[in-house]
C-alpha positions in Angstrom: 117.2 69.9 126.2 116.4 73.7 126.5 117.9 75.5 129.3 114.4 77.1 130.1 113.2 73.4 131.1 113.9 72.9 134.9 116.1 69.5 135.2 113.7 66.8 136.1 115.9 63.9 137.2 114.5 60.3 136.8 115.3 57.0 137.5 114.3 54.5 134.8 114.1 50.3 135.4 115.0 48.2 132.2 113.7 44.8 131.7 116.2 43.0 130.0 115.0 40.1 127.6 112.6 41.2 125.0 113.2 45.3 125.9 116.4 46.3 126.1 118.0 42.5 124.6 116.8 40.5 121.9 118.4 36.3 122.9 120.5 37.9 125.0 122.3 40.6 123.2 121.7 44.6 123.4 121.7 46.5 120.1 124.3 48.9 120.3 121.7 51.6 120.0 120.1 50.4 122.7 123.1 50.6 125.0 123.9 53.9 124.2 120.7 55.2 125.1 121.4 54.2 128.7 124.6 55.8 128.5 123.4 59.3 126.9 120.4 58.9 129.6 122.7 58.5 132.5 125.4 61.2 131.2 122.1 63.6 131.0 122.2 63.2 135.1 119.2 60.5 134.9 119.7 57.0 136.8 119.0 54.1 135.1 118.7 50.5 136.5 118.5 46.8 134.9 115.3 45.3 136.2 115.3 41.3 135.1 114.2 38.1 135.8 117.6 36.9 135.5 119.6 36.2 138.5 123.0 38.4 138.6 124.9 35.6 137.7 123.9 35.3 133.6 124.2 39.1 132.9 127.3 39.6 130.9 129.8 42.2 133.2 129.6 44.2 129.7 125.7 44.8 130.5 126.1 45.4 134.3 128.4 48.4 134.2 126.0 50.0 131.4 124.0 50.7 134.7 123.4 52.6 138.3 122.7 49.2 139.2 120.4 46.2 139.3 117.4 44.6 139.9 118.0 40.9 139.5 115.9 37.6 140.1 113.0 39.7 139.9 113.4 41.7 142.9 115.0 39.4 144.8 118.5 41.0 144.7 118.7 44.5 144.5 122.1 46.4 144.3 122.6 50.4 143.9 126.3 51.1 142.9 128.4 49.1 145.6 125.6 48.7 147.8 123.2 45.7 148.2 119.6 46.7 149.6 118.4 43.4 148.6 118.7 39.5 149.0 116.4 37.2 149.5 116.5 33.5 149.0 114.0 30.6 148.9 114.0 29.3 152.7 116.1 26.3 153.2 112.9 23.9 154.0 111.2 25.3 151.4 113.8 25.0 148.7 115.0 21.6 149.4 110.6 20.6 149.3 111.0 22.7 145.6 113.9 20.7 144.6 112.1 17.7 145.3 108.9 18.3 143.7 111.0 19.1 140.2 113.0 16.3 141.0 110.1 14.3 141.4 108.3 15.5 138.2 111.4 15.0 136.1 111.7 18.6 135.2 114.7 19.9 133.7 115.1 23.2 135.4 118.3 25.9 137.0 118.1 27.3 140.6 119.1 31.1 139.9 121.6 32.3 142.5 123.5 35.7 142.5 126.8 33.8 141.6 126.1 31.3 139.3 123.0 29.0 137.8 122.6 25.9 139.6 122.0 22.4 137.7 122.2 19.2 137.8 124.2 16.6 135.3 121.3 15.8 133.4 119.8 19.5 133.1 123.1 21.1 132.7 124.0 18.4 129.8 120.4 19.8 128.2 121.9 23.2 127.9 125.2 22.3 126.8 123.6 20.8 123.8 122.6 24.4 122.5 125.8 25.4 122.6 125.8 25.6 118.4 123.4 28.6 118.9 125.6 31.2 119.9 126.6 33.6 117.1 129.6 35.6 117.2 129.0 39.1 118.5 128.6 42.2 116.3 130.2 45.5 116.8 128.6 47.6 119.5 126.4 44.4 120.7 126.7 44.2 125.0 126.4 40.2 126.1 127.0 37.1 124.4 123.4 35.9 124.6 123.3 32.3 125.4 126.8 31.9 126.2 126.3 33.9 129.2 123.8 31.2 130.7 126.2 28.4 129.9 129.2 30.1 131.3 127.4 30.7 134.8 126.2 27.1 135.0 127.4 24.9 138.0 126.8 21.2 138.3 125.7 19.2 141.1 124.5 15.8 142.1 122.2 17.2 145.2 120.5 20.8 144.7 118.7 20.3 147.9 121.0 22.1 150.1 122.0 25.3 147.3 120.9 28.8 148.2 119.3 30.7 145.4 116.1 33.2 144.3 114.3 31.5 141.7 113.8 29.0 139.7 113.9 28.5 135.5 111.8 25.4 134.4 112.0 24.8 130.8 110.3 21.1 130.6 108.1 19.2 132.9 105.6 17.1 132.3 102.8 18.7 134.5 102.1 22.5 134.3 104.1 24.9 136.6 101.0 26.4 138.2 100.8 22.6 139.6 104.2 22.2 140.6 103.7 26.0 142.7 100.6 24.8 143.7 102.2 21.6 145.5 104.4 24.0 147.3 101.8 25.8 148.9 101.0 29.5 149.0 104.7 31.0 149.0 105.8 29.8 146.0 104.1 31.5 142.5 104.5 30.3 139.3 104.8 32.4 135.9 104.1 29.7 132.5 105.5 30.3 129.4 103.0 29.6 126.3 105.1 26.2 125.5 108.0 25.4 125.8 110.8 24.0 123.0 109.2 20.4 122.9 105.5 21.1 124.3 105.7 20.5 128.4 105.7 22.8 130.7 107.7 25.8 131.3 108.4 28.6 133.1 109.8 30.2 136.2 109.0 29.7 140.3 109.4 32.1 142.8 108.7 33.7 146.3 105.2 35.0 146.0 106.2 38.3 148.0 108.9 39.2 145.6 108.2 41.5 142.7 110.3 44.0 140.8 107.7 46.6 141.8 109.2 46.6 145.3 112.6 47.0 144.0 111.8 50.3 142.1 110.4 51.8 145.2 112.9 50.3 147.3 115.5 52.2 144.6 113.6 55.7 144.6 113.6 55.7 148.1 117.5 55.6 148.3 118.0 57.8 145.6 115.7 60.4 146.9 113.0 60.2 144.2 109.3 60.2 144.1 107.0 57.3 142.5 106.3 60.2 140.4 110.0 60.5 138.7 110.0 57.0 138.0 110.0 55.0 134.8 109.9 51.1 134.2 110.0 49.8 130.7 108.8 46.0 130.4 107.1 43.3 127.9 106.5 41.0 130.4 104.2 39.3 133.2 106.9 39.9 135.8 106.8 43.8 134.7 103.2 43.8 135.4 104.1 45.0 139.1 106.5 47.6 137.4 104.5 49.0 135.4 101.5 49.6 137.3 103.9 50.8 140.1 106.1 53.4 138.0 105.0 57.1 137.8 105.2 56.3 133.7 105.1 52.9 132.8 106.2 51.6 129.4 105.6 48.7 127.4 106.9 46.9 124.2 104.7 46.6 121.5 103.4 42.9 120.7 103.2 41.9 124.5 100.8 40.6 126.4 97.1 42.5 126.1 97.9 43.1 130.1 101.2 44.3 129.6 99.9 46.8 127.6 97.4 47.8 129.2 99.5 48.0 132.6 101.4 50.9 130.4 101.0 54.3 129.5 102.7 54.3 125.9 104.2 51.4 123.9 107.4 51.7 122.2 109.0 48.9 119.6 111.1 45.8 120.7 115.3 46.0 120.8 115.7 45.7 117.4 114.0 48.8 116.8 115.3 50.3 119.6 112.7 50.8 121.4 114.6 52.3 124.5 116.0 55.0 123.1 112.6 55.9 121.7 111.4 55.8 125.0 113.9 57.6 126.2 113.2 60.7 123.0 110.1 61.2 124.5 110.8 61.5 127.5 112.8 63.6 127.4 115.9 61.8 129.0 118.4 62.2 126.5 
């Protein structure tokens, strides 16, 4: 960067799966473009759907901090700013309703991923797709999910963020729906063997709230922030950030949330983004 350039520091929110990792693995490119952005005096944040309990340590200390569970937890450094959990009335009614439904599904806490026997068993049974890592890589992609699982009989009384559904027989805008108005729903297409999937969670969280809730404690204007998504949750980001990023072959409204595309993680399409901006 040329010395006649004033400094413009900016903080920058990562979505995780399908930006920065591709199943659950960063490209070693990818992870040192957070490093050479951070060393250049810029702050960078993980902003994911997953809760802090399935991102490898190796990821986490790539960062200034996180965004996890969507906005539900928020730490900066050491300090939380952030946690909020399903109420207990209303999570032990969401347990039921996927109980009820037969849904195969993990309540995402901070500290680990929260199944029962049968659902947990589900997992296990992918065990056979984890690949050894490659030099450079950061997580150990599915591994990380089964590692942070915990096993229970009766969910009703666990604490936790959100919720991953991966097969129920009834869509998961009807499962929200039976909730009521506090609980949203975000499907997936299809799931692995055609039912419903997807994720539940507070209807007043969003990572866009987390990325103003982070600029505000590092003393930074909407304008000096940048969020780089592929995803429905990132809609909130996007639209929020003063430069919002998106990766090519999302969602039409994805995209169109965004100011400029960039390619997926195996084309590194963070440290592109990061070229052009500047950052590096």
């Amino acid at each position: 960067m040329s010395s006649s350039v004033p400094f413009r520091r900016r903080a920058a929110f990562l979505d995780f799966d399908g930006t920065l990792a591709q199943g659950g693995v960063v490209p070693g490119p990818q992870a040192e473009a957070v490093l050479r952005a951070r060393a250049a005096g810029h702050a960078v944040l993980l902003s994911t759907g997953r809760p802090a309990s399935i991102v490898a340590a190796d990821v986490a200390e790539l960062f200034d901090g996180m965004i996890t569970s969507a906005g539900a937890h928020i730490r900066l450094g050491e300090q939380l700013l952030r946690d909020i959990r399903f109420p207990a009335a209303l999570a032990r009614r969401t347990v039921e309703a996927l109980e009820a439904h037969e849904a195969h599904y993990a309540l995402e806490a901070p500290g680990a991923l929260w199944c029962t026997p049968r659902s947990a068993e589900r997992l296990e049974a992918r065990r056979a797709e984890i690949r050894p890592s490659r030099d450079g890589e950061r997580g150990r992609g599915f591994a990380d999910i089964l590692d942070a699982i915990e096993v229970s009989e009766d969910l009703g009384d666990v604490s936790f963020a959100k919720i991953s559904v991966w097969s129920a027989p009834v869509g998961i805008e009807r499962i929200a729906s039976e909730l009521g108005e506090q609980v949203g729903a975000l499907p997936n297409s299809i799931s692995e063997d055609g039912r419903g999937s997807g994720e539940l969670h507070l209807a007043e969280v969003d990572k866009a709230d987390g990325l103003a809730l982070v600029a505000e404690h590092l003393g930074l204007g909407i304008e000096d922030t940048v969020a780089i998504g592929d995803g429905p949750n990132d809609l909130g980001m996007l639209r929020a950030a003063g430069t919002g990023v998106a990766i090519l072959g999302a969602r039409p409204e994805v995209l169109a949330a965004a100011d400029e595309a960039v390619p997926g993680p195996a084309e590194h399409g963070v440290l592109t983004a990061f070229a052009r901006l500047g950052m590096l």
